[in-house]
N, C-alpha and C positions, 0 to 999 in steps of 0.2 A: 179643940185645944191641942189636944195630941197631934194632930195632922201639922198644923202649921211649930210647933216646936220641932218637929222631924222634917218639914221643911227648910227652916230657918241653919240647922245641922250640918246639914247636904249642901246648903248654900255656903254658909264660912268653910267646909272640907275643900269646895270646889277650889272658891278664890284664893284659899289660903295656897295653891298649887301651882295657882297661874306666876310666873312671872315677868313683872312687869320692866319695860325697858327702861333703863338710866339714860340720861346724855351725859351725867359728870365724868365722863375719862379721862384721865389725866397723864400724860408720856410720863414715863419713868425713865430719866434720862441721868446718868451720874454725871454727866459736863457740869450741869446747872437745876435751875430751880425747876418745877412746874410749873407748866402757864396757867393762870383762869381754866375753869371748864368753860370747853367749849361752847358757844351759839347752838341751842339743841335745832333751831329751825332749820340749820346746814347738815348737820348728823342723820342724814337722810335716805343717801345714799342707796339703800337694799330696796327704796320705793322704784329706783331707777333701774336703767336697765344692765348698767355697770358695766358696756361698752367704751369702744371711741365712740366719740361724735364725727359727725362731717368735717368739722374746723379742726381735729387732731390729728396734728402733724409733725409726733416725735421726731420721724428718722428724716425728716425732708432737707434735699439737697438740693443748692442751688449752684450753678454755677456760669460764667459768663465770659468767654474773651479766655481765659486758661482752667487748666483743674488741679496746678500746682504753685504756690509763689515761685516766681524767678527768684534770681541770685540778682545779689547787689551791684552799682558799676562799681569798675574796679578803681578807679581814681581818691577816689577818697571816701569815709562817710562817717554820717552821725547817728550815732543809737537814744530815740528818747524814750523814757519811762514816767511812768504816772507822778507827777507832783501832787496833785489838786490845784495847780493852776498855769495859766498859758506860757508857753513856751519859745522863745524866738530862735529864730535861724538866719542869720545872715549867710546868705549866697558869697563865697572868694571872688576874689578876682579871676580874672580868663571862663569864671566860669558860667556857661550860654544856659543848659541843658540838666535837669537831676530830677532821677527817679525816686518815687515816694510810694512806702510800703508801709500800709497801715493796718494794725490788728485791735478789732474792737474790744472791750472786755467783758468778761461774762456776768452774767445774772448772778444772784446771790446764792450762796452753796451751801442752804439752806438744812432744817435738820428733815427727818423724814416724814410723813404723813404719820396717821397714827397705827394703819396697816404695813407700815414700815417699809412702804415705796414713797419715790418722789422727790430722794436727792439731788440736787443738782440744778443749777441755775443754766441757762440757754448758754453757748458756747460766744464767746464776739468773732463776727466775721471779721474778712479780707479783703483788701481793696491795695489797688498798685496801677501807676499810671508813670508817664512822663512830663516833666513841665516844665516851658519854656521861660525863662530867667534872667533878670540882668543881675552883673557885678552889684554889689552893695544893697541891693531890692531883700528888703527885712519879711520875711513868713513866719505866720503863727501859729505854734503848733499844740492843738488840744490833743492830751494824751486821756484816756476811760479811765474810771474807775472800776474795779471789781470790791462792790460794798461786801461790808461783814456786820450781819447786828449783835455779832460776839453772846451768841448762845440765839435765846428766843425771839424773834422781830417783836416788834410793840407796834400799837398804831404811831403813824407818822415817820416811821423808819425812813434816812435820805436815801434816797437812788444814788447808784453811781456816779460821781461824780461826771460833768457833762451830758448830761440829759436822760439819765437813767429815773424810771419811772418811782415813787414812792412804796414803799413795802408798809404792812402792815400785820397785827397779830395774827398768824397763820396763812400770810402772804408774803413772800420777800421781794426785797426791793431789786431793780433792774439793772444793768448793767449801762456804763457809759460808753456813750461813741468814741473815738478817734478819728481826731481831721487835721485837715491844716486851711489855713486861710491866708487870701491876700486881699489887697485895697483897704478897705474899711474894718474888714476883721468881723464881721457881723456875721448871722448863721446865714445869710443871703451871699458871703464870699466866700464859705467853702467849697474846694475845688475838688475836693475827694472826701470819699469820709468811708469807716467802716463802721458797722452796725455794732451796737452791744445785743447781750442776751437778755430775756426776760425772765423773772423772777421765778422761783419753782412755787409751789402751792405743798402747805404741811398742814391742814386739817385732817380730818374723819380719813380722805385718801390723798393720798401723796403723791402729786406729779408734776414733773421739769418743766421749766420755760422753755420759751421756743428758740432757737439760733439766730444769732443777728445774719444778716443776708452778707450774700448776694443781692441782688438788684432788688429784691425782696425779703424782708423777715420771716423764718418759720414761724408758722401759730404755736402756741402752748400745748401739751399733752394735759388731754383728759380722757378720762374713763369710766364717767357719773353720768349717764346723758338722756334725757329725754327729750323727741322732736320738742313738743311743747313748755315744757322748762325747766330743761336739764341744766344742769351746770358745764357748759359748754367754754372751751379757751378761747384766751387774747388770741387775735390776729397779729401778725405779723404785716408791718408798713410798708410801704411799695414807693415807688418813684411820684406818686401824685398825692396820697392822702397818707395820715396816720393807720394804723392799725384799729380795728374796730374791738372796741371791749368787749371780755366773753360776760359769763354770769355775775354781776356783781351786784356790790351791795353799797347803797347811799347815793349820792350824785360825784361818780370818777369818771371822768373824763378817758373819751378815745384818748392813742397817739395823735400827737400832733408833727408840725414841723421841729424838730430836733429836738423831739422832746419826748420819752415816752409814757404810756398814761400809767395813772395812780393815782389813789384818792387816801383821805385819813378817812378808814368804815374800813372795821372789824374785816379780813380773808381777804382782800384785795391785793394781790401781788402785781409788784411796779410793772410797767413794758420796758424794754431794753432801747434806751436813747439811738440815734442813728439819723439820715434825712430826713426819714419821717419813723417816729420812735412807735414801736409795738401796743397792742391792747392791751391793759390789765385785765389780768385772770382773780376768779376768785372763787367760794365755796368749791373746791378740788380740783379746780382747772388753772393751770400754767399760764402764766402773761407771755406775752408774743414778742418776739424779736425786731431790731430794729432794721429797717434797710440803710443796707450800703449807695456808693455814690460815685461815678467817673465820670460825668459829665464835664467835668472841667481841668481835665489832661487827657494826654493822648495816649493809643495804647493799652489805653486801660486793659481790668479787666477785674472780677471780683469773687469771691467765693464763700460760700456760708458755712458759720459755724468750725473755724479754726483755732480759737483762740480759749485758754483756759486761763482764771486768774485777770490781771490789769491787763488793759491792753499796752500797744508799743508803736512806736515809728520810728523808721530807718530811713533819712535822707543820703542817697547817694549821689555821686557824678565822675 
């Protein structure tokens, strides 16, 4: 009897020692409120190896045809800025010939991870070409969005206005493209387009979306990763497909055609809108950027990740 109450002892001494790990953490943030405690299934992170992964690609630069915007023609020009909706351009008379300088808008600029990295939504890229014109021939001009979910995203947060991917709680939403169109005005007549950026990622660890492209979107930053199922970032869209979703959670869709991906489920950060709009990222990985587009002016030429805030278009001639 004596042996086992001097067992029982040694055992409450031991456990009373150990301790055990929390998932409820909560940002202490003076802007705003706290969110929920976190999803403890994504609070994981020290199991990994807390690297990049293969797909992470903060600093990536793309560029194509120049590695600066040009300056405007000197004849005349128009400066548009973000409404939230399409914008007309009527071409003057005499005039054959106008250059078009498009700046995508960035990701959401979002608050930090909980290790207090990870601000910063993907930047929107660059795009500028020539286009041949008649007198009184009306263009439509979509200007991006640079969303805000004015303190914490929630699930369901909108993307960007123009194809910016869905944000959601500890993922923010994407950035929108900028283009312009003619004929039918549908996403099958943009003639140019620049990328927006991808959402950054604020869970457990915190990090940026990718930049909207060049001819290609950056991937999202992460640095949670394991080969077999790490939390690895959105891809960044290319000239033929959407960007491929990094680690998520529910059923979120890739990028698609001008659109970039998002889902309403819990850490899923939007992709940044573009010809084909970015991955959503999610448990501590970045959504990817959207690509840019000159296929249909001359001249061209494009560049990633220039743009901070909404995007812009500059119609010159």
């Amino acid at each position: 009897m004596r042996i086992c109450i001097l067992f029982i002892l040694i055992s409450n001494s031991l456990f009373s020692q150990i301790s055990l790990p929390t998932f409820q953490a909560l940002h202490n943030d003076s802007a705003g409120p706290a969110p929920p405690p976190e999803d403890p299934n994504v609070f994981q992170c020290s199991q990994y190896t807390g690297s990049a992964s293969p797909y992470s690609s903060p600093d990536c630069s793309y560029t194509h045809g120049c590695s600066s915007p040009s300056s405007a023609l000197s004849n005349g020009s128009t400066t548009f800025n973000y409404t939230g909706a399409a914008q007309n351009f009527t071409v003057g008379g005499g005039v054959t010939s106008i250059k078009i300088q498009a700046w995508g808008a960035q990701g959401d600029n979002d608050k930090a991870g909980f290790d207090g990295k990870g601000t910063g939504g993907g930047k929107g890229g660059y795009a500028e070409g020539i286009l041949t014109v008649t007198p009184g021939q009306v263009l439509k001009v979509y200007v991006g969005e640079n969303p805000n979910c004015a303190g914490y995203c929630t699930n369901g947060s909108p993307g960007g206005w123009n194809g910016g991917g869905m944000g959601n709680q500890y993922g923010a939403p994407g950035g929108g493209a900028s283009d312009v169109r003619i004929g039918a005005y549908g996403l099958n007549d943009r003639i140019i387009v620049a990328g927006g950026g991808g959402g950054n990622a604020m869970g457990s660890y915190g990090n940026t979306g990718g930049d909207g492209g060049g001819l290609t979107g950056c991937n999202g930053k992460d640095q949670c990763y394991n080969a077999n199922s790490g939390y690895h970032a959105g891809h960044g869209g290319s000239q033929t497909a959407g960007g491929a979703k990094g680690f998520t959670y529910g059923n979120t869709p890739a990028g698609s055609f001008g659109q970039g991906g998002g889902g309403n489920s819990y850490h899923n950060a939007g992709g940044g809108g573009g010809w084909y709009g970015g991955g959503s990222g999610a448990g501590h990985a970045g959504a990817g950027g959207g690509s840019s587009y000159i296929g249909g002016v001359a001249n061209g030429c494009t560049i990633s990740g220039l743009r901070t805030g909404h995007g812009q278009i500059i119609i010159s001639w």
